[in-house]
VEXFIKE-675299 format. One line per field, with one value per residue: residue number from 1; x, y, z of N, C-alpha, C, O in turn. Coordinates in steps of 0.1 Angstrom, whole numbers, plus 5000, padded with zeros to 4 digits. Layout:
BEGIN
k = NUM | ... $
nc1 = X | ... $
nc2 = Y | ... $
nc3 = Z | ... $
cac1 = X | ... $
cac2 = Y | ... $
cac3 = Z | ... $
cc1 = X | ... $
cc2 = Y | ... $
cc3 = Z | ... $
oc1 = X | ... $
oc2 = Y | ... $
oc3 = Z | ... $
***
This chain:
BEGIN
k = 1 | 2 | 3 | 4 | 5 | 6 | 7 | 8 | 9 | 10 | 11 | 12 | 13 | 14 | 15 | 16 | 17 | 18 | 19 | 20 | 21 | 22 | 23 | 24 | 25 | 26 | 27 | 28 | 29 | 30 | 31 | 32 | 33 | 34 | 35 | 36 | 37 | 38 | 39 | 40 | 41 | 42 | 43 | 44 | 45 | 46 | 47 | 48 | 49 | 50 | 51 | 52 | 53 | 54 | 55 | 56 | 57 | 58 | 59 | 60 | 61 | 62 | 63 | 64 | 65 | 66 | 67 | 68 | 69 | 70 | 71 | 72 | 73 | 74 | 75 | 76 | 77 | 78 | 79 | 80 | 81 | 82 | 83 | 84 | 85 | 86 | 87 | 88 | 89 | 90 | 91 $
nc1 = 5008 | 5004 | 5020 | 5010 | 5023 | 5038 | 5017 | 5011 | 5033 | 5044 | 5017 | 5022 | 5046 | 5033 | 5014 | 5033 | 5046 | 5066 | 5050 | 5034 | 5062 | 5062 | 5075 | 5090 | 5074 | 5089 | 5106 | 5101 | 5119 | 5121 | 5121 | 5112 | 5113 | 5139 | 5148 | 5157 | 5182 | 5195 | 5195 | 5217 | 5238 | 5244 | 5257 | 5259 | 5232 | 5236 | 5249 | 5237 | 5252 | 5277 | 5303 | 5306 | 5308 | 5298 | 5314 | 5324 | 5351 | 5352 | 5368 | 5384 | 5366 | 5354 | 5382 | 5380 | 5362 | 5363 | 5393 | 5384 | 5365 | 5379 | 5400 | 5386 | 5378 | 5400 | 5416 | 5396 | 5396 | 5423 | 5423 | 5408 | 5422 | 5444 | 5437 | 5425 | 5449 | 5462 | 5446 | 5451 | 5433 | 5435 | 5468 $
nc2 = 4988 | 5022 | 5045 | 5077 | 5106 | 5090 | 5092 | 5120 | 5133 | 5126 | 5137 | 5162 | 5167 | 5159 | 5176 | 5199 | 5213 | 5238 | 5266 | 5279 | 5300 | 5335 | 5349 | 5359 | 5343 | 5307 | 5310 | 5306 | 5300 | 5304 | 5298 | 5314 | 5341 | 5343 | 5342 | 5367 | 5375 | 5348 | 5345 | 5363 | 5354 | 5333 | 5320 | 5330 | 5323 | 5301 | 5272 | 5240 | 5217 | 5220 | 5206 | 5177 | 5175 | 5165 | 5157 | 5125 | 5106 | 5072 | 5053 | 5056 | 5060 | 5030 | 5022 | 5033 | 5022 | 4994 | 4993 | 4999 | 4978 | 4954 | 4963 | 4963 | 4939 | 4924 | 4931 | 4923 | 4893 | 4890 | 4898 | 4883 | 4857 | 4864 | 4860 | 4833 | 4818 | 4827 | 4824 | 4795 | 4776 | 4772 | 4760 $
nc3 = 5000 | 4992 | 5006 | 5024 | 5019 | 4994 | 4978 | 4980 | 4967 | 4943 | 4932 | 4935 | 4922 | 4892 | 4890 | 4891 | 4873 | 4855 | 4838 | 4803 | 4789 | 4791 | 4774 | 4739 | 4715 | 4698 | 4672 | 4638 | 4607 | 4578 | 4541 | 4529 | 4540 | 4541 | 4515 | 4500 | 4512 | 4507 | 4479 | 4471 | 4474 | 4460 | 4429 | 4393 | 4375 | 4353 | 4333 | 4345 | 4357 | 4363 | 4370 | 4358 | 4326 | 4297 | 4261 | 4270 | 4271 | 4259 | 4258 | 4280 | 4299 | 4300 | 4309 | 4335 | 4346 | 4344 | 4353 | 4382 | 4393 | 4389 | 4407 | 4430 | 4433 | 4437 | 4458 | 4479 | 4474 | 4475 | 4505 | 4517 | 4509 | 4523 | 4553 | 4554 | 4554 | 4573 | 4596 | 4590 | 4575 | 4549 | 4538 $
cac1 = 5000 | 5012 | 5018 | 5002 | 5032 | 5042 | 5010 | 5013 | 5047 | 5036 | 5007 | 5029 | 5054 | 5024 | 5011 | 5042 | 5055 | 5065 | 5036 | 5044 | 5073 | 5055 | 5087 | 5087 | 5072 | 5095 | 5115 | 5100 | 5129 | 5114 | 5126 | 5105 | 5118 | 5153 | 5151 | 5168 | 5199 | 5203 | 5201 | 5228 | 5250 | 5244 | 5267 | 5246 | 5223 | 5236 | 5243 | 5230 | 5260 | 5292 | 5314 | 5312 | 5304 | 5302 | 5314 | 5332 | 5360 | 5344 | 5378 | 5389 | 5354 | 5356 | 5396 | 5381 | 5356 | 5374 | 5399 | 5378 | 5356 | 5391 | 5407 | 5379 | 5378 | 5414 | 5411 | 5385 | 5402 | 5440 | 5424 | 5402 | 5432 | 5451 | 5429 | 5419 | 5461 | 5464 | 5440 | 5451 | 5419 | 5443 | 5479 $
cac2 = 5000 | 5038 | 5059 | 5091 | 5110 | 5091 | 5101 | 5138 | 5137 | 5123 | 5146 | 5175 | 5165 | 5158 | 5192 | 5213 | 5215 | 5255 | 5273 | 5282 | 5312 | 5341 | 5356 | 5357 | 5329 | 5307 | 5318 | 5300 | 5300 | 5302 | 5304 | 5325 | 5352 | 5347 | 5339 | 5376 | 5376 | 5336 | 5344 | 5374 | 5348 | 5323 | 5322 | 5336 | 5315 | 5291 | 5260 | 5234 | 5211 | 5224 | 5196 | 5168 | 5184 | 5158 | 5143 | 5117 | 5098 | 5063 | 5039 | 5061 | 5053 | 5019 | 5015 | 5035 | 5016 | 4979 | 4995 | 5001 | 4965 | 4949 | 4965 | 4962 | 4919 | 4919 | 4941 | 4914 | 4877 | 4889 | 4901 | 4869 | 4844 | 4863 | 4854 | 4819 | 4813 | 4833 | 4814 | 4777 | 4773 | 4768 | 4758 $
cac3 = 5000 | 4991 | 5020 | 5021 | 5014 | 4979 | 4970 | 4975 | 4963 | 4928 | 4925 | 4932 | 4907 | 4885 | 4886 | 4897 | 4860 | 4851 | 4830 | 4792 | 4791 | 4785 | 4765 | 4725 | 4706 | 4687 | 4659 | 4624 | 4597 | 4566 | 4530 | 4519 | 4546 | 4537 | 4500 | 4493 | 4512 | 4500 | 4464 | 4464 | 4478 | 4448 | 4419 | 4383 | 4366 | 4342 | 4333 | 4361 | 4360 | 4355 | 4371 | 4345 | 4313 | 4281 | 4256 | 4276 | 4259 | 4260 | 4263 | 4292 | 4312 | 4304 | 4316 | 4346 | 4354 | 4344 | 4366 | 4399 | 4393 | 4390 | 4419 | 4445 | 4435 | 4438 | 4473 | 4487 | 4470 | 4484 | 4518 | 4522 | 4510 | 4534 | 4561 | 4549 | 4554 | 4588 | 4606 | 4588 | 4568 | 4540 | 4537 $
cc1 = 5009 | 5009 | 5011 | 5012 | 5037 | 5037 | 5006 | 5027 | 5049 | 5027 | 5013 | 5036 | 5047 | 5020 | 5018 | 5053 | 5055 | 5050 | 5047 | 5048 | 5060 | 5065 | 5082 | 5084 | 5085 | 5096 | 5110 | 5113 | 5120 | 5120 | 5120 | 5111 | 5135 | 5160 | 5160 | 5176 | 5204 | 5211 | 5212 | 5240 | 5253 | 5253 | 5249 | 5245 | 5234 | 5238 | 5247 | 5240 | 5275 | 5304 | 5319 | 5301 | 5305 | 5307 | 5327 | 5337 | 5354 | 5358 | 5382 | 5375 | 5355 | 5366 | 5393 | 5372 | 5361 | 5386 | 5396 | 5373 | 5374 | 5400 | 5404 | 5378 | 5392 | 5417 | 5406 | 5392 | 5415 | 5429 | 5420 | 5408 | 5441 | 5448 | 5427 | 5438 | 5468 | 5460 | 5439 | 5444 | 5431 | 5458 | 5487 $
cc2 = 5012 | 5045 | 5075 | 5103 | 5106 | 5096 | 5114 | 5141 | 5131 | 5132 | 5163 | 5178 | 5166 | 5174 | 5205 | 5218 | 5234 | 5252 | 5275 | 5295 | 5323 | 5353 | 5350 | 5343 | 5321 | 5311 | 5305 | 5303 | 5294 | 5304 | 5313 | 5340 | 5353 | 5345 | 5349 | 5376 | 5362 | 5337 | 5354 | 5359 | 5334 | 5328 | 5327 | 5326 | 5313 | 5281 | 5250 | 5224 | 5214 | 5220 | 5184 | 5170 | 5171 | 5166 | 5136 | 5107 | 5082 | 5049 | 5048 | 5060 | 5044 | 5016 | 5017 | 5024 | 4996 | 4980 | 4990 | 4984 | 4955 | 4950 | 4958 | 4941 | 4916 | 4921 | 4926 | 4900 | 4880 | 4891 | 4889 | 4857 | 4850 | 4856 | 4843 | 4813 | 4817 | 4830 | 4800 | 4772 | 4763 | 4770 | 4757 $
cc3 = 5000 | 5003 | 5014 | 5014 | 5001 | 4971 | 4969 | 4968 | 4949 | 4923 | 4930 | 4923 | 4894 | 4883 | 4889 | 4883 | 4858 | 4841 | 4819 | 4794 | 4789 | 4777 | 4753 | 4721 | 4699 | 4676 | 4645 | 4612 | 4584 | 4553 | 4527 | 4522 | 4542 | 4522 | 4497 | 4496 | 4505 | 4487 | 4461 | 4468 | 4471 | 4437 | 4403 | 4380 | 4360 | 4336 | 4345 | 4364 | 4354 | 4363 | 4362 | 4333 | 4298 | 4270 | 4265 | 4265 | 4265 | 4266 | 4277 | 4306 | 4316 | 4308 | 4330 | 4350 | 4356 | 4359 | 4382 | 4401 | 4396 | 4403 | 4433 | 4442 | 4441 | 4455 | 4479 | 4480 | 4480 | 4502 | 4522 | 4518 | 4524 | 4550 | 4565 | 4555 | 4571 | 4595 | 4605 | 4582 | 4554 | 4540 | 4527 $
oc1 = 5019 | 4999 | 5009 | 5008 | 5042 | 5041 | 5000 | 5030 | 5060 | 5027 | 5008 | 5034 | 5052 | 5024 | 5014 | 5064 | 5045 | 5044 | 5060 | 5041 | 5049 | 5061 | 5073 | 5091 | 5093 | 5087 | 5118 | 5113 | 5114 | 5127 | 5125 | 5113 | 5142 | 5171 | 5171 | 5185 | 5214 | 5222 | 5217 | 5251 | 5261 | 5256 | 5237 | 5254 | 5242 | 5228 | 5256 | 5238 | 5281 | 5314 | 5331 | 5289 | 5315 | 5305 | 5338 | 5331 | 5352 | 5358 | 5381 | 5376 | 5355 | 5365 | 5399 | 5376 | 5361 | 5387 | 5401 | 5377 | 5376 | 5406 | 5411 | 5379 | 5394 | 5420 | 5415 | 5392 | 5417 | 5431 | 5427 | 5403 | 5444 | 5456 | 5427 | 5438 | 5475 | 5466 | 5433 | 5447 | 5433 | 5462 | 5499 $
oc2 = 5013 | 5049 | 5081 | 5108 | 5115 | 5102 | 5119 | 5152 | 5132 | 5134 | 5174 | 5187 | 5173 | 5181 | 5216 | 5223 | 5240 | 5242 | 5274 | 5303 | 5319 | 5364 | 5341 | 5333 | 5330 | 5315 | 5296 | 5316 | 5283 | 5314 | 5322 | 5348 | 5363 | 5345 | 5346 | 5375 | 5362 | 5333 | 5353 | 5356 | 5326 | 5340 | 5327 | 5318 | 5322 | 5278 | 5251 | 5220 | 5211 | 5228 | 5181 | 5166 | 5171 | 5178 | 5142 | 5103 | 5081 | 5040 | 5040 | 5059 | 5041 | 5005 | 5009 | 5016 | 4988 | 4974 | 4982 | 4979 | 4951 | 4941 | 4952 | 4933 | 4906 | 4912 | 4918 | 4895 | 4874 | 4882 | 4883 | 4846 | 4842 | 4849 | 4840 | 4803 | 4810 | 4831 | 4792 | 4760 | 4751 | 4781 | 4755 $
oc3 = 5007 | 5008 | 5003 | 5004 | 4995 | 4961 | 4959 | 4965 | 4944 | 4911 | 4926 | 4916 | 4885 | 4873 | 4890 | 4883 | 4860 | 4838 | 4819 | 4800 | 4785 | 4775 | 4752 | 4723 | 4695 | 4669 | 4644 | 4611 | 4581 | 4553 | 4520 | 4514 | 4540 | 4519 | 4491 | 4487 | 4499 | 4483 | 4450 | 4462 | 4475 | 4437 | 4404 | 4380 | 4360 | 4331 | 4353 | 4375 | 4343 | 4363 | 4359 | 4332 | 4290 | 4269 | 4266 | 4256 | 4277 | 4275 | 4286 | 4318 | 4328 | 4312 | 4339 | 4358 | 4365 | 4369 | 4390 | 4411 | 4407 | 4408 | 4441 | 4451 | 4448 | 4463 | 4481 | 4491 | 4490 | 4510 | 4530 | 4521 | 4533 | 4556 | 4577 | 4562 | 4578 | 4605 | 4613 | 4580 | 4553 | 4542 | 4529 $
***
């Protein structure tokens, strides 16, 4: 059985929470409010990708990408014979 005292000392807790602030509302961040200073600080209009720009030389993709496919198997077979030899599996 609850003594008398846990139960006032629950329902104090219960209803002894602060009230809301009565200082400024929160602060909403909106684009819409700060769309002008954003846009001075944008570069000018024009074209929408101007890191990789075509025509791409076609043997030089595929060496890269034969490359990378090549590497990352080679990466993962040496690491996992290494392994396979380091713990005895294979001799």
């Amino acid at each position: 059985m609850l003594s008398s005292t846990a139960v006032l000392r629950v329902a104090s807790r219960s209803r002894g929470g602060r009230s809301m602030s009565t200082a400024a509302a929160p602060k909403f961040h909106k684009y819409k409010d700060a769309a002008p200073e954003l846009m001075k600080t944008r570069p000018p209009p024009g074209h929408d990708h101007t890191v990789f720009e075509p025509p791409f030389s076609p043997p030089v993709v595929a060496a890269s990408v034969i490359g990378v496919i090549c590497s990352g198997y080679g990466m993962m077979y040496f690491g996992m014979r290494h392994q396979q030899y380091k713990q005895g599996y294979w001799k």
